[in-house]
N, C-alpha and C positions, 0 to 999 in steps of 0.2 A: 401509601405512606409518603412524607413528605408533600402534601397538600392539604386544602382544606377548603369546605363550605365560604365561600365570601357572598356578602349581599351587595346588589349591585345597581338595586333599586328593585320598584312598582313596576305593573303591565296591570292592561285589562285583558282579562279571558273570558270569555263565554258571559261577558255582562256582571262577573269577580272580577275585584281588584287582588292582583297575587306578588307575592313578591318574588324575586328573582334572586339567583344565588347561581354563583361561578365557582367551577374546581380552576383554587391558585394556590402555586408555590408556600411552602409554608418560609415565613421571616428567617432569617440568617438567627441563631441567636446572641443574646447582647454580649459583650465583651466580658471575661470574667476578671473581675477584680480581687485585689489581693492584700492582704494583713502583713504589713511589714513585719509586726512583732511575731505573727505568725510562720511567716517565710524565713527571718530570723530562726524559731527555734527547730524548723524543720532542717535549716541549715548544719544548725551547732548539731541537731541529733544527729545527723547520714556525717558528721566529722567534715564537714568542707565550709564554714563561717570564714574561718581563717586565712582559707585559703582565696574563697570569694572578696572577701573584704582589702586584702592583698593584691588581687588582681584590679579591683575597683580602684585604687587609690592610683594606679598607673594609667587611667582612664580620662578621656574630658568627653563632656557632654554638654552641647551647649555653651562651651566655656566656662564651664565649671567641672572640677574632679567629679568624677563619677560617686564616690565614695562619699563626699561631701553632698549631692546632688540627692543620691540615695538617701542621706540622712533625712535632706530639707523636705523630701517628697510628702505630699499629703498623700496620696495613693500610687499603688501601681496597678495597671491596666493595660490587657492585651491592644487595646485601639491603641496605645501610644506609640506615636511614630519611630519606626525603628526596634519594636519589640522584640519582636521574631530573629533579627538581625544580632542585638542583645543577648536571649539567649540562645542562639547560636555559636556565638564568640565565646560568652560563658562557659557553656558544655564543652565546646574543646579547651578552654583554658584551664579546666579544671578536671577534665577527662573523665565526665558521666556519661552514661547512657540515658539513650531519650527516656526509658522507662522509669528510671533515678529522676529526669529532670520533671517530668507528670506526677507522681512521688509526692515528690518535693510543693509545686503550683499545688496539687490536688491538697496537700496537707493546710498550704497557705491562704486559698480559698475563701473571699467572706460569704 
């Protein structure tokens, strides 16, 4: 588990051409991204929009409010820099549990 068949080219054998294949690591996988309108309404349902949205606005990212920042986003995405950091500050500012904050991602999910 966690590997896989890779082809890694041709060989001659016994007067056959065969191909060759390596056991390699299988890929990381890709970042998941996320539905603001989605992550929105998982927000307002678990009661913490307000609370978020509040905290945001105290925020800068970039040099711009976070809250604003949020709005302008075309997506959001685990690869973006400072994620993890993100919501880490988040959950204690708002005082979820990690299970609340997987929840929440897992609801907003595209």
């Amino acid at each position: 588990d966690g590997y896989h068949w890779q082809f890694t080219g041709w060989q001659e054998e016994d007067g056959k051409i065969v191909a060759v294949y390596a056991l390699a690591p299988n890929p990381p996988p890709p970042p998941r991204k996320f539905s603001k309108l989605r992550l929105y309404a998982a927000l307002n349902e678990a009661g913490l929009w307000d609370a978020l949205d509040a905290w945001l606005k105290t925020l800068t990212i970039g040099g711009v409010n976070a809250s604003t920042a949020f709005a302008l986003a075309q997506e959001l995405s685990e690869d973006y820099p400072g994620w993890d950091d993100y919501i880490a500050a988040a959950k204690t500012a708002l005082g979820v549990t990690d299970e609340q904050v997987a929840a929440i991602l897992d609801a907003a999910e595209v």
